[in-house]
N, C-alpha and C positions, 0 to 999 in steps of 0.2 A: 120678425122684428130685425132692425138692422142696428150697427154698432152704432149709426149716428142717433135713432132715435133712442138707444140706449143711453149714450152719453148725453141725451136731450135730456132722461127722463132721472137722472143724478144730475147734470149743472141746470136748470131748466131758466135759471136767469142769465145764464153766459149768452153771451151773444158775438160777442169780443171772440179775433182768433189771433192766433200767432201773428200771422202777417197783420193787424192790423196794430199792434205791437210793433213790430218793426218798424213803421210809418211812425209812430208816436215816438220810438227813441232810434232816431234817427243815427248813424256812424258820426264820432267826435269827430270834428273841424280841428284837428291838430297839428303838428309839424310832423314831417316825415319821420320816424323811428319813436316818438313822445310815447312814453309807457303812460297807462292807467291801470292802477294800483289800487288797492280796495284794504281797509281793517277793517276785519268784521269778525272781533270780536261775539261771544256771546253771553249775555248776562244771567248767567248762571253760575258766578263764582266773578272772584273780585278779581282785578286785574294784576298778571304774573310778568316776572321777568321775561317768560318765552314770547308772550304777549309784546312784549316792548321790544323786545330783538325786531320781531313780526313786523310793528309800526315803523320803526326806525329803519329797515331793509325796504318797505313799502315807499317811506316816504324819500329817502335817497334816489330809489328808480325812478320815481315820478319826477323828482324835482331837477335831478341833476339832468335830465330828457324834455322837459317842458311840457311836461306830462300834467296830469292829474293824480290826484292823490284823497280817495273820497270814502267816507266813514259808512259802512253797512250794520247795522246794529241784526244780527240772526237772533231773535227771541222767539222764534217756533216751538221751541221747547219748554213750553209756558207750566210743568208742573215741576220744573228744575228752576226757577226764576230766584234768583237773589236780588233782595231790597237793596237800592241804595247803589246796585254795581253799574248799571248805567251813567249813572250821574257820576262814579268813580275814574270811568275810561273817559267823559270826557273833560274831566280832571283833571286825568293824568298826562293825556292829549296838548292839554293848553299849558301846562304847567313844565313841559317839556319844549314847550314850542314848537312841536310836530302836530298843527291843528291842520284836519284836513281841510281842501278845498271845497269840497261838498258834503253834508250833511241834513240829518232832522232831530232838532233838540227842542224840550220844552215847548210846544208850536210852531217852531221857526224852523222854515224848509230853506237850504240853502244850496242851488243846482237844479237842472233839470232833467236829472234822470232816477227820480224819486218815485215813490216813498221810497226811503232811506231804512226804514223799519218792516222787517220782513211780517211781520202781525198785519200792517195794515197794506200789503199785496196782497193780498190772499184770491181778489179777482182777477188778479192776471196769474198766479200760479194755477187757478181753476179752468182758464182760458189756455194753458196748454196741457193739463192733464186731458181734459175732453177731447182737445186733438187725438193724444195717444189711443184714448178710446175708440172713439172715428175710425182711426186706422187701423186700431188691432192690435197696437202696439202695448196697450194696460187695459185692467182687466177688474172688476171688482170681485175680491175673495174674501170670502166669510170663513172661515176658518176661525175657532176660536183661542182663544187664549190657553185652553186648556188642550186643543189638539195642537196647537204648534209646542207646547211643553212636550207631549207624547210624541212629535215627529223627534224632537233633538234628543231627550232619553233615547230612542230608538236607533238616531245616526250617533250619539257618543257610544251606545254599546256596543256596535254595529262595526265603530271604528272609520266613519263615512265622513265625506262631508257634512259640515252643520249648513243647513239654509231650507229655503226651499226653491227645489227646482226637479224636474223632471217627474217624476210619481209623485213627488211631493206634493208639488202645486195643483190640488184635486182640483181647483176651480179654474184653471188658465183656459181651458177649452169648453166651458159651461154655454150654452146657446144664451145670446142676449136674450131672448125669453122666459128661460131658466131666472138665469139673473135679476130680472127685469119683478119675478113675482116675487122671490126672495129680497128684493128692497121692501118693492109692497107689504111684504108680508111683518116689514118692519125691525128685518134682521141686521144686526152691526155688520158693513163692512169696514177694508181698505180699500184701497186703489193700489195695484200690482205693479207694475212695472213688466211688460212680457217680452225675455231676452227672446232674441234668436240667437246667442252664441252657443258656442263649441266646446267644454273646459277642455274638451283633448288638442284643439287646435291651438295656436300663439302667436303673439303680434308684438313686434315692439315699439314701445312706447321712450320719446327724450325726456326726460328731465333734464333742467337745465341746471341742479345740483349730483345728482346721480348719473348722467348720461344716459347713454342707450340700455335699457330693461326688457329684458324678455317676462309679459305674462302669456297666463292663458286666456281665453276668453272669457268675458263672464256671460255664467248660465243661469245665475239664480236671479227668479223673479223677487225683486224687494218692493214692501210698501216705496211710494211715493208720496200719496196722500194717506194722515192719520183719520181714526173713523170718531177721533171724541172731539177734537175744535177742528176738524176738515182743514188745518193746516200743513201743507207739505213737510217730507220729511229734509233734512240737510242735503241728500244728494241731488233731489230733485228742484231746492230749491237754491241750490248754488249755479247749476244749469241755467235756472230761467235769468238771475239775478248778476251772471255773470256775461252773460250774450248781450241780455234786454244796456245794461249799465255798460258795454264795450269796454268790459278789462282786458287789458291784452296780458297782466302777469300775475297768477295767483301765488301768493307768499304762504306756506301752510307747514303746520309741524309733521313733519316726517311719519307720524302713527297714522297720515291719511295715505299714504302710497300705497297701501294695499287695496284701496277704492278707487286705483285708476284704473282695470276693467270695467267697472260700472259706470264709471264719467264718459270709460272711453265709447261708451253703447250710449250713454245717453244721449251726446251731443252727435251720435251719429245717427243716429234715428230724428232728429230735426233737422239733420244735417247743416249744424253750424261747426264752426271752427273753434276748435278748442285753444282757449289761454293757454299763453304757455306757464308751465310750474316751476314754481325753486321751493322744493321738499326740506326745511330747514333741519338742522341736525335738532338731537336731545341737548338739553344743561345738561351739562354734569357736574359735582364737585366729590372732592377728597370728603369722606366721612373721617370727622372729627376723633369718633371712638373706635376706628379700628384701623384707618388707613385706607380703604378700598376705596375705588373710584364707582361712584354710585348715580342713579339720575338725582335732578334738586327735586326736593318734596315740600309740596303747599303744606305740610299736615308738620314736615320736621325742621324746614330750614327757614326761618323767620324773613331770611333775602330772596325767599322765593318769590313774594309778595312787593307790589311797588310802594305798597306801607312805607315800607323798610327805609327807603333811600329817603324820602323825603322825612321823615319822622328823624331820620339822623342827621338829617341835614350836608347829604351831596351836594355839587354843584350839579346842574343840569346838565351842561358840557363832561363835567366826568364820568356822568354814568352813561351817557351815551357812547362816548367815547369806548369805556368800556367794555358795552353791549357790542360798538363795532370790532371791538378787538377779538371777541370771539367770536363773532358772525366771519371775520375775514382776516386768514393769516395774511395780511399784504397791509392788512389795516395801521400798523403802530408803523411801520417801514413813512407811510403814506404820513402821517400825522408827522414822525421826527422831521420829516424834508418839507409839512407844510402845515405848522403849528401855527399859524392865526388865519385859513382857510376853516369856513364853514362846512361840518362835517358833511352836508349830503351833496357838497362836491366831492366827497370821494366816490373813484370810479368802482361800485361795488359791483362782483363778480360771486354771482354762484358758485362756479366751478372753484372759485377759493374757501370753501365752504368745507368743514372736516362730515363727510360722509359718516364717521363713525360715533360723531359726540364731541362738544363743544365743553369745557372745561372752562368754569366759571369761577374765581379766583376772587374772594374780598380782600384781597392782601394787594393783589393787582389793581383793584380799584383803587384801593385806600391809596399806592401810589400814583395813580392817575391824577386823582383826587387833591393829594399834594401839591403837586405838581400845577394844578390849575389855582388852587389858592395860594398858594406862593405868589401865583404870577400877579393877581389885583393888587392894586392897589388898595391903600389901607384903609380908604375909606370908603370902597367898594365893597369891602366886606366887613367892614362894620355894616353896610345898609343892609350885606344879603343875610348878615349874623342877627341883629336885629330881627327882620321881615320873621327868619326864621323864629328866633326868642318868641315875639308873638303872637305865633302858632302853636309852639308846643312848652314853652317855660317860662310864665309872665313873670318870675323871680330877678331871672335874668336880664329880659326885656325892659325892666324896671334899675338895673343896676345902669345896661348901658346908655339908657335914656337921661340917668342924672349925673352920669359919667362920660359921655360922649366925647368929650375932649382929650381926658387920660385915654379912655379907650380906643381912640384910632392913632393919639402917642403910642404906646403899646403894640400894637398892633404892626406900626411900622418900623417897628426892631429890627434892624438887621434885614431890613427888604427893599429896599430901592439899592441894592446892588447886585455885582453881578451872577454872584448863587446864593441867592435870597432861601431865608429860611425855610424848611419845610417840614412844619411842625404839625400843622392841623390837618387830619384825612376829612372832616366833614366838620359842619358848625356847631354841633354837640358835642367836639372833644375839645374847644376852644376855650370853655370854660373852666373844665378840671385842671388848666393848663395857665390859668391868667386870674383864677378867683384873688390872689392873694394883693393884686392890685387895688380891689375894694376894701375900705377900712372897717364896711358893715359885716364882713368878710371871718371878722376876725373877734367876732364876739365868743369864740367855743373854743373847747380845749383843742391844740394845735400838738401837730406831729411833727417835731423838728426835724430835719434828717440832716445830723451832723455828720463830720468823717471824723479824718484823725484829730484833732482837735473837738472835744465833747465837756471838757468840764465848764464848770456852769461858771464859777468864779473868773478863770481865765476867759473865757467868753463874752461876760461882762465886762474885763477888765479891757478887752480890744475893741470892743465896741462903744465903751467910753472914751478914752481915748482918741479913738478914730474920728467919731464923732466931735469931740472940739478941740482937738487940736489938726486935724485931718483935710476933713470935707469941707470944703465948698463948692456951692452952688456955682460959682462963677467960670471954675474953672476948666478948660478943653480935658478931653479924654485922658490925652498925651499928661496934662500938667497932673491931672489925679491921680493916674498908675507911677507917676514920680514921684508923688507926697506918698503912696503907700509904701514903695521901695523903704523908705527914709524911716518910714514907722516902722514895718520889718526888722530890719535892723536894730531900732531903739529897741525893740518888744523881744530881741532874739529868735528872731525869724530871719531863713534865709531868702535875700530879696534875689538873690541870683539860684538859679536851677540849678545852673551845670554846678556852681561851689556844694551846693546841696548834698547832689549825687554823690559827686564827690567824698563828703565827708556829713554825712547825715546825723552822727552820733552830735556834731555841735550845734546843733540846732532844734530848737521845739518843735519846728515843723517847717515848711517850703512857704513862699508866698502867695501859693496856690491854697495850701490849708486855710493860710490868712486869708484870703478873697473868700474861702468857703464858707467863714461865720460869717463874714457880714453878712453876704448872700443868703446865708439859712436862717440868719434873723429877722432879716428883712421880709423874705419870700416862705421859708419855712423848709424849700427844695435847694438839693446841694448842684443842681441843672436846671438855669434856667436862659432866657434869652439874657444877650450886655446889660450885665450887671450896672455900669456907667449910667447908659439909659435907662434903668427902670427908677436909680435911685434921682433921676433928672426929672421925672416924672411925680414920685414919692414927696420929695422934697425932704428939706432938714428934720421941720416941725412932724413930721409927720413917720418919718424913721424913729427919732426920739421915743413917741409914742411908742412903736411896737418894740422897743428896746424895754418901755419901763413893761407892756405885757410880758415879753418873756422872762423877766424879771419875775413879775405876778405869779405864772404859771410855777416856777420854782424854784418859790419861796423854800 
């Protein structure tokens, strides 16, 4: 019997070979240098920051190159499958704006160099395992679940390598005859993989975040194909899906560089050319309770997860932003000299990449973050404040729907100049920060936070006052912090600072104390945005009001 009627007598319905693969996905029609770029994700867990660095370095290569940029869903691992995580990447995908140019969702194929879902390849991944077979290159091995336990007991005690290869691999040299009655006879295999490497020999291999890498060979024969849904395993199926699809750059988390001996046999045994890699570093962040710099954890850092950002309400731009900042120290340099450039023209460089660990900072976001809502306009972020509200707090969504008009007045406090405020890190601290603007706001007991000035009587007694003989609506900024001066003074306050300072014993308190009750009557806070403008917004009638509350409160 020979390896081909062997491999006849495991695929007996392949008919399809490699080359005729080649013919069917033909080399992309692209511009000279054009990267094509691949997410591929696997849903087996919901989608992580590392994940979005991944997409976002993806999708700048491709784009900023005129390249391709196209979505691979790896779901081989179908007894690892989490509900819902597909649907979540490409969520997260559109919701970012980094929607690839090819994909398969829901029915809808879109490209042609699909399927886009590695489940339903499975006859062209069977179409080059039979090759291997053919040529001698893989091998079916029965080996059970219980002697490969016995092999790795024996090499951890041993002190050896773990795998199988050399004596290990009892079936690598089995006559296809052999083999051939042992399927018949209806025993589980896999499908081997059979190196010819050397572990003693070395080869170097580039990365194009790590540089030039000296490995060894690889020796061990690994499945290729599993023996319970006959789907290939990830190495052998990023081979076929990386050639077949013409990626010219694989984006991957750094815990795979130690599987570039086995890529680097794979792809040499079909003798294709291998993608080039950018081996991306680990997150990291400063643990909270002791200080140490640690990797991020799905299980312990809540912003592990792209939940996170959106559930608090990021802008898009900043968390990418972000994400670029620690994919590339050149990144914020790139953004200060070209802040209203679309990020995936920045020109991203592997080799700017920290080889050791990429240090992930919500503090640095939250200024990011800043930074970019500052910049909208006010009633650009009422929209994106809103959108948000009626995703995650219809409370809210409900306050600024009947408030819409105060709420983008507000809003634009202190922002159309030229170092606009920079209060908000995301759209869910917007509120803790502006509720007191709402009069339904203020139906519960309130926490005033007065300074030097706290007595209740004297507090009233400025605030009446101020009130009718004081304010008015009609008047500019300039003419209102002059009628205060004036009150100041009547009430023994001083309206001047430096006299103050000066001589502080003559006086009840600064004009600053004075601005501090209105202000904490008004808002409840002794810090808030121009007090002028909120009380423009408030209005008379409606100040009055929270005057007779805190009245109410202490009686």
């Amino acid at each position: 019997m020979t390896n081909k009627e062997l491999a006849d007598l495991i695929f007996p319905n392949i008919t399809k070979t490699p080359s005729d693969y080649e013919l069917e996905y033909p080399a992309r029609n692209l511009p000279e240098n054009a990267k094509v770029t691949r997410f591929a994700p696997s849903p087996t867990g919901f989608m992580h920051i590392g994940n979005m660095m991944s997409a976002v370095i993806n999708y700048c290569l491709a784009k900023s190159s005129g390249g391709v940029f196209f979505l691979r869903n790896e779901d081989t691992d179908q007894a690892r499958f989490v509900e819902g995580a597909t649907e979540f990447i490409h969520h997260i995908l559109n919701y970012y704006k980094i929607s690839p140019d090819e994909y398969e969702f829901n029915g809808e194929t879109v490209g042609n160099y699909g399927p886009y879902i590695q489940s339903e390849r499975k006859e062209i991944y069977h179409a080059f395992v039979k090759y291997l077979i053919e040529i001698g290159r893989a091998y079916p091995c029965f080996l059970t679940p219980s002697e490969i336990d016995e092999i790795r007991e024996y090499q951890t005690k041993s002190k050896k390598r773990i795998g199988i290869y050399g004596k290990y691999a009892k079936y690598r040299d089995m006559t296809p005859e052999d083999a051939a009655q042992k399927i018949k006879n209806g025993e589980k295999f896999v499908i081997r993989f059979k190196s010819n490497g050397n572990f003693n020999q070395k080869f170097i291999f580039e990365d194009l975040t790590q540089g030039k890498i000296e490995f060894p060979e690889n020796d061990l024969d690994v499945p290729i194909m599993k023996s319970s849904d006959l789907l290939p395993t990830y190495h052998f199926a990023h081979l076929v899906d990386d050639h077949l699809m013409r990626t010219t750059h694989v984006v991957r988390g750094g815990e795979w560089i130690s599987s570039i001996p086995l890529h680097y046999e794979l792809f040499k045994a079909f003798g294709y050319k291998m993608p080039k890699y950018i081996h991306t570093s680990l997150i990291l962040k400063k643990d909270e309770e002791n200080g140490t710099i640690r990797k991020i954890s799905k299980r312990k850092d809540p912003e592990a997860l792209m939940f996170y950002y959106e559930e608090k309400g990021y802008p898009i731009l900043a968390v990418i932003d972000a994400v670029l900042t620690i994919a590339n120290s050149n990144f914020e340099e790139w953004r200060t000299n070209n802040p209203d450039k679309p990020f995936y023209e920045f020109p991203f460089s592997p080799k700017k990449m920290s080889p050791s660990g990429a240090l992930f900072d919500l503090d640095k976001l939250d200024n990011i973050s800043k930074n970019y809502i500052s910049k909208m306009s006010a009633s650009t972020l009422y929209n994106e404040y809103l959108t948000w509200a009626k995703n995650y707090d219809e409370h809210i969504a409900k306050l600024l729907e009947n408030h819409k008009e105060d709420t983008i007045k507000f809003l634009n406090i202190e922002r159309e100049i030229k170092k606009p405020r920079k209060d908000y890190e995301n759209y869910s601290s917007i509120f803790p920060k502006s509720w007191y603007m709402y009069d339904e706001e203020w139906d519960k007991d309130l926490n005033y936070k007065f300074g030097k000035i706290n007595n209740k009587e004297e507090i009233i007694k400025i605030m009446e006052e101020y009130l009718t003989t004081c304010y008015d609506d009609k008047d500019t900024q300039d003419e209102w912090f002059n009628k205060i001066k004036v009150l100041c003074d009547k009430l023994g306050y001083a309206s001047d600072m430096k006299k103050y300072k000066e001589n502080p014993d003559n006086y009840k308190g600064s004009i600053a104390d004075f601005t501090t009750v209105i202000r904490v009557v008004l808002t409840t806070y002794d810090m808030t945005p121009n007090l002028y403008d909120i009380m423009q917004i408030l209005g008379k009638e409606r100040m009055v009001k929270r005057l007779n509350i805190f009245k109410e409160q202490y009686k």
